[in-house]
C-alpha positions in Angstrom: 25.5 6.2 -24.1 22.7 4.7 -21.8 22.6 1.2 -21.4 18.6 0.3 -22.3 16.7 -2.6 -20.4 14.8 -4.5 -22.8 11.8 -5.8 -21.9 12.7 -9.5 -22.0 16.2 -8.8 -19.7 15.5 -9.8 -16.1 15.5 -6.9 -14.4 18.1 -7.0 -11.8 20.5 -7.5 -14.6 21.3 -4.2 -13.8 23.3 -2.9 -10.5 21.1 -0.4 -9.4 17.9 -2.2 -10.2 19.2 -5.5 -8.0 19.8 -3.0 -5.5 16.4 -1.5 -5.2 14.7 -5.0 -5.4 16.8 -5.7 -2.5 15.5 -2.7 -0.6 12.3 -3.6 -1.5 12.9 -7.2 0.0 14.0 -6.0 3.5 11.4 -3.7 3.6 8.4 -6.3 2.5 10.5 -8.5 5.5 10.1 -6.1 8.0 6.9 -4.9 6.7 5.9 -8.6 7.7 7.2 -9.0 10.6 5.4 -6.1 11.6 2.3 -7.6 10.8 2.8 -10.3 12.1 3.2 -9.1 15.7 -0.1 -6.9 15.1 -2.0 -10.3 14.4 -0.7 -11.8 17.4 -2.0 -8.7 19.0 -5.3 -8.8 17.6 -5.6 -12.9 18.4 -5.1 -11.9 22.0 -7.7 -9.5 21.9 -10.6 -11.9 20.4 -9.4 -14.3 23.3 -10.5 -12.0 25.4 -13.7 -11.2 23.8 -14.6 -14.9 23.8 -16.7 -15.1 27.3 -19.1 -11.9 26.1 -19.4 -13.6 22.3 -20.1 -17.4 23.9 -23.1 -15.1 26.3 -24.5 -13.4 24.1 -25.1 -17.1 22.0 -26.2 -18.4 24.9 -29.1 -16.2 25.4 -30.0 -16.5 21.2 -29.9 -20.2 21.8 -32.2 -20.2 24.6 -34.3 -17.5 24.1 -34.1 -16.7 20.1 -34.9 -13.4 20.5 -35.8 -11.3 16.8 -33.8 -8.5 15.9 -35.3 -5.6 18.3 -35.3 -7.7 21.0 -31.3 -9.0 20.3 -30.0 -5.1 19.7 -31.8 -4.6 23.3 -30.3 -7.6 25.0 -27.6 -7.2 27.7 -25.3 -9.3 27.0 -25.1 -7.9 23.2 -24.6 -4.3 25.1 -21.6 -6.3 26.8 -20.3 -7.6 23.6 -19.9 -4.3 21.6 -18.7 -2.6 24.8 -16.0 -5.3 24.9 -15.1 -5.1 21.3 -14.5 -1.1 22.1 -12.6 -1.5 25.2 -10.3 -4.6 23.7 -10.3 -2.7 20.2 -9.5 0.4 21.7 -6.9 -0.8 24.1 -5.1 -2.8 20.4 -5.2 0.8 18.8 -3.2 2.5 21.6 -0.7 -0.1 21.3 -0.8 -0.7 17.5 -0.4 3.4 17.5 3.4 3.1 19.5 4.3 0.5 17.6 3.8 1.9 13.8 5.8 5.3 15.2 8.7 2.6 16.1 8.0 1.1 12.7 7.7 4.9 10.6 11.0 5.7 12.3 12.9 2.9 11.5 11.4 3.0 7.9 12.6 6.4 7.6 16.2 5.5 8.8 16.2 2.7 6.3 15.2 4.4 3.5 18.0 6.8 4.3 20.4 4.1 4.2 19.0 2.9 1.2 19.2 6.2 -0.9 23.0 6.6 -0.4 23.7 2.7 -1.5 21.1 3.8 -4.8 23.0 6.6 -5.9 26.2 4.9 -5.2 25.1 1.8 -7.3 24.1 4.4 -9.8 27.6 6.0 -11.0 30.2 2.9 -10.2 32.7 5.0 -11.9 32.6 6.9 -9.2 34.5 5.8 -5.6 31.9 5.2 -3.0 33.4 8.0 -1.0 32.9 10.7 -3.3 29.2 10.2 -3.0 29.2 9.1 0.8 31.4 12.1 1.4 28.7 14.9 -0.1 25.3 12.7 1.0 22.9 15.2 2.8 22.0 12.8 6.0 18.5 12.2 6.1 16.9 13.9 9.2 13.9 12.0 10.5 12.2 15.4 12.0 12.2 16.8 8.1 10.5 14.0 7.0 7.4 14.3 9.6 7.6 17.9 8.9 7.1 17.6 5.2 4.7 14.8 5.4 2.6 15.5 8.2 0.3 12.1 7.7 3.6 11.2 10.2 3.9 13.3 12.7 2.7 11.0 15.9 0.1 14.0 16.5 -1.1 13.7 13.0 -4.0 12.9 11.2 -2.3 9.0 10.8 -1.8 8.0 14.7 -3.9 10.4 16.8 -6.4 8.7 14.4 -5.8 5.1 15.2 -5.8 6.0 18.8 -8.6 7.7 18.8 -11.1 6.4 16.3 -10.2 2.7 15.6 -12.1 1.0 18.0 -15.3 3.0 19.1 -15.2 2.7 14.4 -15.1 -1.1 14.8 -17.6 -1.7 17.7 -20.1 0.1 15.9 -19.4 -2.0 12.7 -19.9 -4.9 14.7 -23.1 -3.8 15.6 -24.4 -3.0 12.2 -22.9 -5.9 11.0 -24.9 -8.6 13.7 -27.8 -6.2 13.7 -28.3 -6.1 9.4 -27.8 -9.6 9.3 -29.3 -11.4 11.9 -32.9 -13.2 11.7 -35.4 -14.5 14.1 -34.6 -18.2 14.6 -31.2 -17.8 13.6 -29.0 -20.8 14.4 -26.1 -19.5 16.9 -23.5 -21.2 14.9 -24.6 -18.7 11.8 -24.3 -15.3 14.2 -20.9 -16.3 15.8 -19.7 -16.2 11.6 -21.3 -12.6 11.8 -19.3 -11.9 14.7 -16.2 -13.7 13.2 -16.8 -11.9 9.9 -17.2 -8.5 11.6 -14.2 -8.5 13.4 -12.3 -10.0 10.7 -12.4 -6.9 9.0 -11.2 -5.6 11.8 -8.0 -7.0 11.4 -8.2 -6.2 7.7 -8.4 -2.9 8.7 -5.7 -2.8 11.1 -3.4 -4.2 8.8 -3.9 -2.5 5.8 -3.5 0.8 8.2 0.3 -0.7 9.2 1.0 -1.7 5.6 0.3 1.4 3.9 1.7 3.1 6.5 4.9 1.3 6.2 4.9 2.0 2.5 4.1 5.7 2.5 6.9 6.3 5.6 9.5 4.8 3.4 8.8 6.3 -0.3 8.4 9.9 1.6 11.5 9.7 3.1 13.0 7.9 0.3 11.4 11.5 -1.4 13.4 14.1 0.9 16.4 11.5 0.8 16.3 12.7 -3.0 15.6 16.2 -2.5 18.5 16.6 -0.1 21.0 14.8 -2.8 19.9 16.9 -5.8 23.5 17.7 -6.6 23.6 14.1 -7.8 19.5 13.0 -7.6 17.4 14.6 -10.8 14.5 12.8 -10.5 12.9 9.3 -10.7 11.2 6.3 -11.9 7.9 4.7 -11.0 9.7 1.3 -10.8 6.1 -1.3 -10.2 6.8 -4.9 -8.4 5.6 -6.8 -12.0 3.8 -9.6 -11.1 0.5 -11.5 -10.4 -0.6 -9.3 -7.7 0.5 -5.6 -9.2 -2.7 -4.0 -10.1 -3.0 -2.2 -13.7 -2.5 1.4 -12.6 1.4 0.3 -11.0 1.5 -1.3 -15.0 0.7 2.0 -16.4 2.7 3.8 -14.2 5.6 1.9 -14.4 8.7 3.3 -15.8 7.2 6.7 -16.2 9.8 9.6 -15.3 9.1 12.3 -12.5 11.0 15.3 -11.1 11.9 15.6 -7.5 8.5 17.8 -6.7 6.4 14.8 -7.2 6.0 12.3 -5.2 4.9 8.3 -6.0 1.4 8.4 -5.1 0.5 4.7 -5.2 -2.5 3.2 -3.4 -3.4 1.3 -0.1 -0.6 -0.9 0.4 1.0 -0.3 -2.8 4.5 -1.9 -3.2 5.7 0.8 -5.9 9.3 2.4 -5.5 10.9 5.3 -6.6 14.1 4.5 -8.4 16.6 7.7 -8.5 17.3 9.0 -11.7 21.1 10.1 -11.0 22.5 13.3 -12.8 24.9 11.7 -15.4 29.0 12.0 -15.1 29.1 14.7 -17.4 26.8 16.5 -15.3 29.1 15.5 -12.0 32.0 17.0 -13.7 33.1 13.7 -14.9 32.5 13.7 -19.0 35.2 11.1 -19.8 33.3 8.2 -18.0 30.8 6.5 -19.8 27.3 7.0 -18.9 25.7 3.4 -17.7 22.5 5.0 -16.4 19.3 2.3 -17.2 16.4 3.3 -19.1 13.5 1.4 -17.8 11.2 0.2 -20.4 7.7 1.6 -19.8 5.1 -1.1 -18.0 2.6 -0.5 -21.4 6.0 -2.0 -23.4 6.4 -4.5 -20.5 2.6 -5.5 -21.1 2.6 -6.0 -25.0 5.4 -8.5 -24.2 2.9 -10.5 -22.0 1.0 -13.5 -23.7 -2.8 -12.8 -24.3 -3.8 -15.1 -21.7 -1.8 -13.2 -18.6 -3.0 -9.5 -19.9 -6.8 -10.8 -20.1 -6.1 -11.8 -16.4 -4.1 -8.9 -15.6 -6.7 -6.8 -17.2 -10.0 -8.7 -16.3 -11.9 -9.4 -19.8 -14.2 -6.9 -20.2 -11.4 -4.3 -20.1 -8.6 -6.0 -22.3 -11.5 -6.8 -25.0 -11.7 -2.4 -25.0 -8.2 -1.9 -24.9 -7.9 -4.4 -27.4 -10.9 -2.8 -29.1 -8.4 0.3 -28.8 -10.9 2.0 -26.9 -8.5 3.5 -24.7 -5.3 4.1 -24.4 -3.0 3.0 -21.1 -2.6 5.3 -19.8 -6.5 6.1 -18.9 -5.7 3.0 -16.8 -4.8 4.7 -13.5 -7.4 7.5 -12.2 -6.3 9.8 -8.7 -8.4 9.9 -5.6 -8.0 11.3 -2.3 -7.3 10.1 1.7 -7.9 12.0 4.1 -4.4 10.9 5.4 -2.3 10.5 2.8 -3.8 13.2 0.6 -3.8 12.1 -3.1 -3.2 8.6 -4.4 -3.5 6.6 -7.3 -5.7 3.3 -8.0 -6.7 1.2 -11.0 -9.6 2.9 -13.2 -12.6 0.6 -13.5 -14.1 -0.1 -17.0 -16.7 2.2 -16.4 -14.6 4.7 -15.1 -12.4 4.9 -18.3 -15.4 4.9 -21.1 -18.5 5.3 -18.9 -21.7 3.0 -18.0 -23.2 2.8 -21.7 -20.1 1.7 -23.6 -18.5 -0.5 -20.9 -21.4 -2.4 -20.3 -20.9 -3.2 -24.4 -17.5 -4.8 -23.2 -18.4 -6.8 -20.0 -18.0 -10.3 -19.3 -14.9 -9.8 -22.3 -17.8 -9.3 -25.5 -16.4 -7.4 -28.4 -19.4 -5.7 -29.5 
């Protein structure tokens, strides 16, 4: 018989679920650490923008040009030219690293896979399993999901496109919002702004990259291993931060052709559903597989005031309302990377502008 989770048991009350938190926990480590060398990076950079920023205030403090004349000065020339050449330069660099960082994410999640299923069926010896495991080939894993490949869509694109992308947002950016007469102090925050997202944008790239490299080969791990892989769980990282699509999603079943589409720097993992022992030749060990409960169950556990927060208020009065159901909560889109993903659905998404705007600001009409 199964051995059933209920929604008030911690979850790494069971053996293979405290192993997959653990995964998750050296990968959100390394994931990081990662990040945190690409800040460094990108401090360096600004460093080295700071003598075109400081003249190009200069000249607006002396001069205070309007807005034609400051998109024709020189020195604001000089400024996005640096941001491009220093922006650029970062990409090339951020580009060799995150192939370092794919790799080794694909290697882990290799490691990882065998430890699952071993977790899975303890009635098993460790050997058995190690002895039949399909090693994980890095190379099939770029092949399959070519957002990988370091000539792909993913890399070439950072190389190529990141920072001519961000000088011209800094451009826009100074250029929409500056105003005759504007203090210096106020267009060194548009700068600072500007290339704030830049960094934004940089490490969201990393982080979803990291992600993505993992679950895919976390994927073809499972595909390998389908003598004793089946399928798997959406298994969502339940807390303040999870978004309400990884809720909905959350202990929903999948067979090995899909893959866990979760959005930009979604934390999601795909828990192996093992074949059971009867299905191992084994029918005189009890099965111990979990059953996770599904996120909606998760939800309903939840006090009022953390699934109007969770929710936001306008869309728990609907739900509430039961003007949808929960699983209307999660709605696809596409990257041009990574292909399709899956993000929260808005209010007006799930019921349209006329009836949503009934329920916003949390009024029950």
């Amino acid at each position: 018989m199964t051995f059933p989770i209920p929604p008030d048991l911690p979850a790494d009350e069971h053996p293979i679920i405290k192993t997959m938190l653990a995964a998750r926990r050296r990968l959100l480590r390394r994931d990081a650490a990662a990040l945190r060398e690409l800040a460094g990076m990108y401090a360096k950079a600004l460093d080295r923008l700071k003598a075109d920023r400081n003249a190009l205030l200069k000249v607006i403090r002396e001069s205070a040009p309007d807005r034609d004349q400051l998109i024709r000065l020189a020195s604001f020339d000089n400024l996005i030219a640096g941001v491009r050449r220093e922006m650029t330069n970062l990409a090339k660099a951020m580009a060799g690293n995150l192939s370092q960082e794919i790799l080794a994410e694909i290697g882990a999640a290799g490691d990882d896979g065998l430890l699952l299923a071993q977790t899975a069926l303890p009635g098993l010896e460790a050997a058995y399993i190690r002895g039949r495991w399909v090693i994980l080939n890095p190379d099939q894993v770029t092949t399959m999901f070519g957002f990988l490949d370091p000539t792909g869509p993913l890399i070439a694109g950072i190389r190529t496109n990141y920072g001519p992308a961000l000088a011209e947002f800094v451009r826009e950016t100074i250029a929409t919002g500056f105003i005759a007469g504007m203090n210096p102090r106020d267009v060194a925050r548009l700068i600072a702004q500007a290339l704030g997202e830049g960094l934004n944008w940089a490490m969201t790239t990393a982080r979803t990259a990291h992600l993505w490299a993992y679950r895919a080969a976390a994927h073809q791990n499972y595909l390998n291993n389908s003598w004793v892989v089946k399928g798997w769980t959406w298994f969502a990282q339940l807390d303040d931060r999870v978004c309400m699509s990884c809720v909905a999603q959350h202990g929903s079943e999948h067979p090995l052709t899909e893959i866990l589409a979760d959005h930009h720097q979604g934390r999601c993992a795909p828990l192996p559903i093992t074949r059971s022992y009867a299905e191992l030749g084994f029918p005189d060990i009890p099965d111990l597989r979990p059953v996770v409960p599904s996120g909606e169950t998760w939800f309903r556990a939840q006090p009022a005031v953390l699934q109007r927060r969770m929710m936001g208020p306008g869309k728990w009065a609907a739900w509430n309302a039961g003007k949808f159901d929960f699983s209307q909560l999660t709605v696809p889109y596409n990257d041009p990377v990574y292909g399709r993903m899956l993000r929260e659905n808005s209010l007006k998404g799930i019921l349209g502008g006329d009836l949503a705007q009934l329920f916003y600001g949390g009024k029950t009409p």
